[in-house]
C-alpha positions in Angstrom: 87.4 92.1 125.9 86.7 90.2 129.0 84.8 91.5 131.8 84.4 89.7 135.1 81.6 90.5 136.7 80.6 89.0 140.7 76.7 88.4 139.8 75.2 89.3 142.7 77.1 93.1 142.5 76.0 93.3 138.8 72.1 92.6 139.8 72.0 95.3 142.5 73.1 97.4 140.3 70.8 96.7 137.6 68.1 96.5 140.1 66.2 93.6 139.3 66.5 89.5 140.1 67.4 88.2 136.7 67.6 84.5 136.4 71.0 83.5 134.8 69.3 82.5 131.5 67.7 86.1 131.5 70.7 87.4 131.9 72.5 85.6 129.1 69.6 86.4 126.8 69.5 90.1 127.7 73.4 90.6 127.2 73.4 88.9 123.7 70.6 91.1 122.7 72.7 94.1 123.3 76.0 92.3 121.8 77.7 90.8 124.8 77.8 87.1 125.8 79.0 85.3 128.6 81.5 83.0 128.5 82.1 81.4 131.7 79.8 81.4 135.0 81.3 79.6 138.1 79.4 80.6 141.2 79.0 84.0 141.7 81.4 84.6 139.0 81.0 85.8 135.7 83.0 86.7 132.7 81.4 88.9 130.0 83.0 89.0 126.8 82.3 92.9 125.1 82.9 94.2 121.9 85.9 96.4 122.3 84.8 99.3 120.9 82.0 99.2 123.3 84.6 100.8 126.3 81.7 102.4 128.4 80.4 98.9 128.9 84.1 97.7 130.4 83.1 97.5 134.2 80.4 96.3 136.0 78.9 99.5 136.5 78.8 99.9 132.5 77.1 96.3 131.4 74.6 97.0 134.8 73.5 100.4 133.4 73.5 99.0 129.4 71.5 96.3 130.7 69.3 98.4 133.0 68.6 101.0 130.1 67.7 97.6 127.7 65.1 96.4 130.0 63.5 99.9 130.5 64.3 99.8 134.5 66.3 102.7 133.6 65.9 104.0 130.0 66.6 107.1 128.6 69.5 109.7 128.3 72.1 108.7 131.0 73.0 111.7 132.7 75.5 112.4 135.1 75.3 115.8 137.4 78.2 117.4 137.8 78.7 120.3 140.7 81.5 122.7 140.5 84.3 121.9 143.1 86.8 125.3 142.6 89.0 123.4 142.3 92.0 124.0 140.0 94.4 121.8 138.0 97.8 124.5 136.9 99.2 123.0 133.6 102.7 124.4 133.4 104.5 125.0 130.1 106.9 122.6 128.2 104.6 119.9 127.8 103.2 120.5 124.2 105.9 118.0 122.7 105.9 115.7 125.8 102.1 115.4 126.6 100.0 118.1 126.8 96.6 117.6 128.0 94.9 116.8 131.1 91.4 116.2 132.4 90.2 115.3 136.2 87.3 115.1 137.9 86.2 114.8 141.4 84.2 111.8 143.0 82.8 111.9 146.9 81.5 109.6 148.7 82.0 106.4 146.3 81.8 102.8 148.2 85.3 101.0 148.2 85.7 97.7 149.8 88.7 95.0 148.7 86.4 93.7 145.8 85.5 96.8 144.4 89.4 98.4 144.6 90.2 95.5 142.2 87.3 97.1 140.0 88.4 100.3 140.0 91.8 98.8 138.8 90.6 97.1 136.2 88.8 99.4 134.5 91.6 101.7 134.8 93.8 99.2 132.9 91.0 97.9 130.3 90.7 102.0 129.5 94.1 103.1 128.6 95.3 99.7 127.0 92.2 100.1 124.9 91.1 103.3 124.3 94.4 104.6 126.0 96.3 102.8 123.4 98.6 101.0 126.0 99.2 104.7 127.7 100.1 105.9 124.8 97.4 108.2 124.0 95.9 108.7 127.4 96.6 107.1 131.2 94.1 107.4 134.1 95.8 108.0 137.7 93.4 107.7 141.1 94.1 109.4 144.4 92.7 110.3 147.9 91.5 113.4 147.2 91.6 114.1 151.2 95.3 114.2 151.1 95.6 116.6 148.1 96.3 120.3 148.5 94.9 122.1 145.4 95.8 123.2 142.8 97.6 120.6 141.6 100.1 121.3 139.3 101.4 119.6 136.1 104.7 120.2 135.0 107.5 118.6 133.2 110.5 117.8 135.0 114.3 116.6 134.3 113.9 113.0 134.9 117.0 112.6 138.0 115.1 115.6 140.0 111.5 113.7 139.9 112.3 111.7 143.5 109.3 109.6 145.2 108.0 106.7 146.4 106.6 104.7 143.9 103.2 102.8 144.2 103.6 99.4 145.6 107.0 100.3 146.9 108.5 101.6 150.2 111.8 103.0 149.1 112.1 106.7 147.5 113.3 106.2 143.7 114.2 109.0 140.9 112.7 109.2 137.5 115.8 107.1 135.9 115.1 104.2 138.6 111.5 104.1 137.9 112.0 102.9 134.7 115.1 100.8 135.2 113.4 98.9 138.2 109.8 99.0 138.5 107.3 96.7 136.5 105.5 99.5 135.2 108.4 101.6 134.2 109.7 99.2 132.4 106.9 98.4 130.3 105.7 101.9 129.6 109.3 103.7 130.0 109.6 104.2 126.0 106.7 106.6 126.0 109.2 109.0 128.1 112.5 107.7 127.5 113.2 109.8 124.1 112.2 113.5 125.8 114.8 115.3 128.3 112.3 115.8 130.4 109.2 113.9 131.9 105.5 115.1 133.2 105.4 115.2 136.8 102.0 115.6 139.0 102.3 117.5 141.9 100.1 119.3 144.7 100.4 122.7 146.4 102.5 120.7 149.3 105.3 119.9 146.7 103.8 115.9 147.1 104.0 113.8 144.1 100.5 112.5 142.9 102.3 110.5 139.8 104.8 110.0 136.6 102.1 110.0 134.0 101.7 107.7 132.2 103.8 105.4 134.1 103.1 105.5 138.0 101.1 106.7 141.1 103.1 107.6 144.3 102.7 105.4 147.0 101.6 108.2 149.2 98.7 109.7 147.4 98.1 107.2 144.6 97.0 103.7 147.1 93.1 103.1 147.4 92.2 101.6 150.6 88.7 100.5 152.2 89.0 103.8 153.6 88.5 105.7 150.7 85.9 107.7 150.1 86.9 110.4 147.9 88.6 110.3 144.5 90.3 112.5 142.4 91.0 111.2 139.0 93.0 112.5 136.2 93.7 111.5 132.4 96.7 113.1 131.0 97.4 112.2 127.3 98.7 113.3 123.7 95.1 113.2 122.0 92.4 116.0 123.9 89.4 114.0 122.5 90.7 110.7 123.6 91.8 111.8 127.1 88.7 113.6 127.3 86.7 110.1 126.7 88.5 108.1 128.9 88.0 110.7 132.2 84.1 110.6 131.2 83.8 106.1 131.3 85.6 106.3 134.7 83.9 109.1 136.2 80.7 108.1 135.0 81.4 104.3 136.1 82.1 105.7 139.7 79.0 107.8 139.7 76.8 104.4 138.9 78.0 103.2 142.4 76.4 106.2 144.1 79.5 108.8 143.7 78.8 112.5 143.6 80.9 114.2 140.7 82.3 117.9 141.1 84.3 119.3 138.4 87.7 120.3 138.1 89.3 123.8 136.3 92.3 122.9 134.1 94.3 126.0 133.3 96.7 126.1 130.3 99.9 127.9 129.6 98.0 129.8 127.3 95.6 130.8 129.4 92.7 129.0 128.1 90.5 127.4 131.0 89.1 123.5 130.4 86.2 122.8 132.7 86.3 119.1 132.8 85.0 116.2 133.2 82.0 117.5 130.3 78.8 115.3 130.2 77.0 117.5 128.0 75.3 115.0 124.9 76.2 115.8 121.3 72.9 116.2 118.8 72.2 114.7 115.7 69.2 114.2 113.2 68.6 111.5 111.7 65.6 110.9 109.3 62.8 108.2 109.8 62.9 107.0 106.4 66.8 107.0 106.3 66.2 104.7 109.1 63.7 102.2 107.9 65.7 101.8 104.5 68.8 101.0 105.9 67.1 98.2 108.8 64.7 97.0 106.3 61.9 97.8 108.9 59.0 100.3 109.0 59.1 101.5 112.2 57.3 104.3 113.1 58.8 107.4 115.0 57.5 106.2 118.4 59.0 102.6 117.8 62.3 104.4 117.1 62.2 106.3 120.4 61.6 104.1 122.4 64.3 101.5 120.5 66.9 104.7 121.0 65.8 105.3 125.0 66.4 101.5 125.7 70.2 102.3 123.7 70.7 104.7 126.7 69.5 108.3 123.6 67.6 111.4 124.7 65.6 111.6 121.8 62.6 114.1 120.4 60.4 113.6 117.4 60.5 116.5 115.2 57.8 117.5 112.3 60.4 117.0 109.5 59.9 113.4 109.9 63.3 113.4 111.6 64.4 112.0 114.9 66.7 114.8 117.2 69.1 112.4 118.7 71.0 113.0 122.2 74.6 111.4 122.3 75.7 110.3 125.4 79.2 111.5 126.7 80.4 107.8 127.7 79.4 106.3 124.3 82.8 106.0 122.3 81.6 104.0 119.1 79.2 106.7 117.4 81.3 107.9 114.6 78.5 108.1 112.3 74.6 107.6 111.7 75.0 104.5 110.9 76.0 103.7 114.8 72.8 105.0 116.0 70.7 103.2 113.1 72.5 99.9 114.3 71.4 100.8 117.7 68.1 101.7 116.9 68.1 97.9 115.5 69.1 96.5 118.7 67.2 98.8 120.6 64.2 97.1 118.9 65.0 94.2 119.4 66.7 91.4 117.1 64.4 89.0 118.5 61.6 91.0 116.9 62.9 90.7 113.3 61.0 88.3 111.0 63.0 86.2 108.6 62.5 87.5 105.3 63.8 85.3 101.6 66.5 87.5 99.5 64.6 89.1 96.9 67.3 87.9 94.3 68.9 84.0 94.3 73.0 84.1 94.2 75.3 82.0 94.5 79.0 82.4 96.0 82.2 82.0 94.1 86.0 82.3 94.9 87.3 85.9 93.6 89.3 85.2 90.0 91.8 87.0 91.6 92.1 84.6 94.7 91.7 81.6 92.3 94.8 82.8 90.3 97.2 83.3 93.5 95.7 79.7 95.0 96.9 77.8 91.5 100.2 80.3 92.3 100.7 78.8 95.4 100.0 75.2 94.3 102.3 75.8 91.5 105.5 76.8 93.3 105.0 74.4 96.0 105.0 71.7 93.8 108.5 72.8 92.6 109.3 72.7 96.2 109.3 76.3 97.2 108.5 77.0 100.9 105.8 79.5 100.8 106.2 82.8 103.4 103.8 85.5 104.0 105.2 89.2 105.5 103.3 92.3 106.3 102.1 94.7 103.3 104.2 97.6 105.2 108.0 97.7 105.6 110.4 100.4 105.5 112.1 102.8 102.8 115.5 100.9 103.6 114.5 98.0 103.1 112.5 99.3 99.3 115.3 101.4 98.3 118.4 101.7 99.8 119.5 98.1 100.0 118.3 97.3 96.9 119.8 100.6 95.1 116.6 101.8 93.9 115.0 104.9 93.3 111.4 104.2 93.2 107.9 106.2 94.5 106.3 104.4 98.0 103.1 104.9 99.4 104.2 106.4 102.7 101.6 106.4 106.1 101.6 109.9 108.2 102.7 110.0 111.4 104.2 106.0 111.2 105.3 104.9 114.9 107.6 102.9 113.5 110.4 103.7 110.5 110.2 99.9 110.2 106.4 99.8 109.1 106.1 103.3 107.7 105.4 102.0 103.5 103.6 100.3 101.5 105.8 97.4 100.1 106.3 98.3 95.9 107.8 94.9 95.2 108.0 91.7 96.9 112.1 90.8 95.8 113.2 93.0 98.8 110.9 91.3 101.5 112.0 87.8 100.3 115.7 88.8 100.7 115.5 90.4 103.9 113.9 86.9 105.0 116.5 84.8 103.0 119.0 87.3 105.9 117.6 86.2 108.4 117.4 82.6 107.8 121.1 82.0 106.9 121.4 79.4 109.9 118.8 76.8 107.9 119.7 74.0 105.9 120.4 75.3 101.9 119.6 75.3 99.3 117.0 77.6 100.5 113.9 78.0 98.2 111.3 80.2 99.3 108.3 81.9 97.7 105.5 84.6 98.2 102.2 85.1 96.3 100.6 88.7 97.6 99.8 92.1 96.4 102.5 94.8 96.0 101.3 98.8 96.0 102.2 101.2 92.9 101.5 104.8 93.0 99.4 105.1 90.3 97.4 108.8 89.7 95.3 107.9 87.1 93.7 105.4 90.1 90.4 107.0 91.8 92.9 105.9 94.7 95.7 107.0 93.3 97.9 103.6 93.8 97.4 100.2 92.2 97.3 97.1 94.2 98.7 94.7 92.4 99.0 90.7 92.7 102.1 89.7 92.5 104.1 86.5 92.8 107.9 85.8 94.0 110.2 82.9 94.2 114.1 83.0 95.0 116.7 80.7 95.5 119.5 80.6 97.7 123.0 77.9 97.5 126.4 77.1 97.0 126.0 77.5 93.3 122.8 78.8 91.9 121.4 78.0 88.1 119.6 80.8 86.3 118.8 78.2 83.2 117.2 76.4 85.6 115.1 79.1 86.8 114.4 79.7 83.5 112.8 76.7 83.4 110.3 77.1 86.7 108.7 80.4 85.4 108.0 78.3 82.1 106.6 75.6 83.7 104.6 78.3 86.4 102.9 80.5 83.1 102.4 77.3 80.9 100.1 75.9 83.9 98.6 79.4 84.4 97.5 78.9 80.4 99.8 81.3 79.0 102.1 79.0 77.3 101.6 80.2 73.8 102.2 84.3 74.7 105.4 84.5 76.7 108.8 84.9 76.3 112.1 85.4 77.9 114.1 88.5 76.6 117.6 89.9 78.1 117.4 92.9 80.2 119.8 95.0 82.0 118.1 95.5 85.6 120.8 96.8 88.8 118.9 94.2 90.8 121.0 91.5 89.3 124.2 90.6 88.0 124.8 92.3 84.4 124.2 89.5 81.6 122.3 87.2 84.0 119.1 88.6 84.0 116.3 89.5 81.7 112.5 90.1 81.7 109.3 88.0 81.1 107.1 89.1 78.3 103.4 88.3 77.3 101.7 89.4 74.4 104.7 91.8 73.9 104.0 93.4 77.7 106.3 93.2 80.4 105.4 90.6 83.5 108.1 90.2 85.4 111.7 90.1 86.2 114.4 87.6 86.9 118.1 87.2 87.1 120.9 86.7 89.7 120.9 88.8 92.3 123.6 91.6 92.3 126.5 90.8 95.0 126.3 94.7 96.1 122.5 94.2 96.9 123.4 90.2 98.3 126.6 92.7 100.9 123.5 95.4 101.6 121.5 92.7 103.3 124.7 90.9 104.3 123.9 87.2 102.3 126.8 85.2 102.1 125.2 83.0 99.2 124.2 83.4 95.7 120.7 83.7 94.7 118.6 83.4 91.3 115.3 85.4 92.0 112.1 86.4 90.2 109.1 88.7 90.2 105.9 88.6 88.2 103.3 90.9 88.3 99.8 89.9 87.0 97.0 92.4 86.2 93.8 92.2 88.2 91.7 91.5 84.7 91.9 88.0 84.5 90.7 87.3 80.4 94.3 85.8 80.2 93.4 83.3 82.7 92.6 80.0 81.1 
């Protein structure tokens, strides 16, 4: 991700005169370069997962904490406001959760509004998964009468004046007209009713996740006070996302009060939460896994520049405070990696491997690269398709019956399995190519996905390699005679063999199977005219399939 940063804002609030070569060296230390610099203009290109450093106010404090000016746990007071946030019921299927938080007295000017802005909209395409899983909204606070309530609403009866518009608009124009509506409308567009932010006055704060009200939603250089809320269909995530915002408006001098966020149920949500999450991690655990020997101090103070609170306990272990805004610790080995740039990679001394190897191209690989060679040279067009498809494409068009690994919670039917064969994805191509010159000869060389129990996985992943082709009149001798010429040059010339098989992929007496060693490889024939009507080919078509185990002794 790409942050732009005016250079003078990002040294005052990093509090020291850096020279623009310090600068550059500091942010690479801590995984961040520059990658342009005109004038007081400069973009900052950060590792995505790194979503707390995705302003200004986030690279100042990261940089800040690097250079000791400010090292340490990075806390954030919060005071409580009273004020409450009234989350009606009916939203559990739509999207359920909310968190808001209150910031006084934060600096706005036309510069900083553009921040604001884009932090908003590097958060929920990022962490926010384009709105999907959480959406941030800023207001005036001043002109809000609390609570505010979230409800859902029948999308005709949700009427207001959308943000950067002067004309009132219902729910079903929102997303028909305005830029925003239109790009996030299918997040809504498949429930009967939408969520709907309102205040105690019956004014519209937004149409999560799709759009502010023009009223209560539009920063000027006026505004002082914020109230910001993250609505969302993941609690964790939306919870995140409120605490980079709020704690990015609080590095500009904002003071945060909280908000109370009442469910149906009941249940109370005191929110935005800053409190840091613990965890131990031993010293030696450390050293072996950095290929250091630091001592416990050296690890401190390595965690304190990485923005940890952190005490040395007499187990030998370091207790480790989390902060809130950092995203990216899923695991110990986050904060070990942290602990590496904390002390520095400058610091580490060049050390010779204690074995000597030397790299080779994967059997595997070099098989499916004398594949590809091999059926271009019979002038086959090679294609390459996603590993995931759908069970229609598997099974239903091409009238079989057979196990898929299937993903949970898929958002699309289209990319829901893993493919089992490649014969189906080279047909549904051949479909949609009908408008090309023939006769069409194309080929793929890729792994397919079996179920496969006895696996520690439970599936095999298995290279496979498949050629068709498509014309007026098709020759299955012929074909015959390219898998021949593909195994002979693959050094199993000697050990196969063609034998007839009946297989409802293909027309009965025109197909058969490829044997080696008395196994079964592959497949070939003429594809069926039922299965050619499913995917609506006009043409006939001569396809095969071979699938190659991943032990490679048979390879010459």
């Amino acid at each position: 991700m790409i942050v732009e940063c005016r250079i003078d804002d990002l040294l005052s609030l990093i509090g020291k005169k850096l020279t623009h070569r310090q600068l550059e060296d500091t942010l690479f230390l801590i995984k961040a370069e520059i990658e342009k610099l005109e004038g007081n203009i400069v973009e900052i290109e950060v590792n995505p997962d790194r979503q707390d450093m995705l302003s200004t106010e986030g690279i100042a404090r990261a940089v800040r904490s690097f250079l000791r000016i400010d090292s340490g746990l990075w806390k954030y007071p919060v005071r409580k406001s009273g004020k409450q946030v009234i989350v009606k019921p009916g939203l559990s299927k739509i999207r359920p959760f909310i968190c808001c938080s209150i910031i006084k007295g934060v600096p706005s000017d036309d510069e900083l509004i553009k921040e604001y802005m884009h932090l908003q909209d590097a958060l929920t395409s990022t962490h926010g998964r384009n709105r999907n899983k959480a959406s941030i909204g800023l207001y005036v606070y001043d002109d809000i009468q609390f609570p505010v309530i979230y409800k859902p609403q029948k999308p005709e009866k949700i009427k207001f004046i959308p943000l950067g518009y002067e004309k009132e608009m219902d729910g079903p124009t929102i997303l028909a007209v305005h830029e925003k509506g239109v790009e996030f409308g299918p997040i809504l567009q498949n429930h009967s009713k939408w969520p709907l932010l309102i205040d105690s006055k019956n004014q519209v704060l937004s149409l999560p996740p799709i759009i502010n009200s023009n009223n209560l939603g539009r920063m000027t250089t006026e505004t002082k006070n914020l109230f910001i809320e993250v609505t969302g269909t993941h609690l964790p995530t939306v919870d995140q996302a409120l605490n980079i915002i709020t704690a990015s408006l609080a590095e500009r001098g904002g003071k945060i009060e909280s908000v109370n966020v009442v469910y149906p149920d009941g249940s109370t949500e005191e929110t935005p939460n800053f409190k840091p999450e613990g965890m131990k991690l031993d010293i030696r655990e450390i050293n072996r896994m950095i290929g250091l020997d630091l001592t416990g101090t050296e690890i401190i103070q390595a965690l304190e520049r990485m923005g940890y609170g952190t005490k040395m306990l007499r187990s030998k272990q370091v207790q480790i405070l989390i902060p809130q805004v950092r995203m990216d610790i899923l695991h110990p080995v986050d904060i070990i990696e942290d602990v590496a740039i904390g002390y520095g990679f400058d610091n580490l001394k060049p050390a010779m491997p204690q074995t000597m190897t030397a790299g080779k191209t994967n059997p595997v690989t070099r098989v499916k690269n004398k594949l590809r060679d091999l059926m271009v040279g019979m002038e086959y067009n090679e294609v390459m398709n996603y590993i995931m498809t759908s069970p229609e494409l598997l099974n239903d068009k091409m009238l079989r019956n057979r196990l898929m690994i299937t993903t949970g919670n898929p958002k699309s039917l289209s990319y829901s399995v893993l493919r089992n064969s490649l014969l189906p994805i080279l047909l549904d191509f051949t479909s949609q190519n009908q408008h090309a010159d023939y006769p069409q000869k194309v080929f793929e060389v890729g792994d397919i996905v079996i179920p496969d129990e006895t696996k520690e996985t439970c599936v095999d992943q298995v290279p496979s390699v498949c050629g068709l082709e498509s014309d007026v009149k098709v020759n299955i001798t012929k074909l015959m005679s390219e898998i021949g010429f593909l195994l002979r040059n693959l050094g199993l010339g000697e050990r196969f063999k063609f034998e007839s098989e009946k297989n409802t992929d293909f027309i009965e007496g025109r197909s058969g199977c490829i044997k080696i060693d008395g196994k079964t490889w592959g497949i070939f024939g003429e594809i069926s005219p039922v299965i050619l009507s499913n995917f609506g080919i006009g043409y006939p078509i001569v396809a095969f399939e071979i699938f190659f185990p991943r032990e490679i002794d048979w390879l010459m």
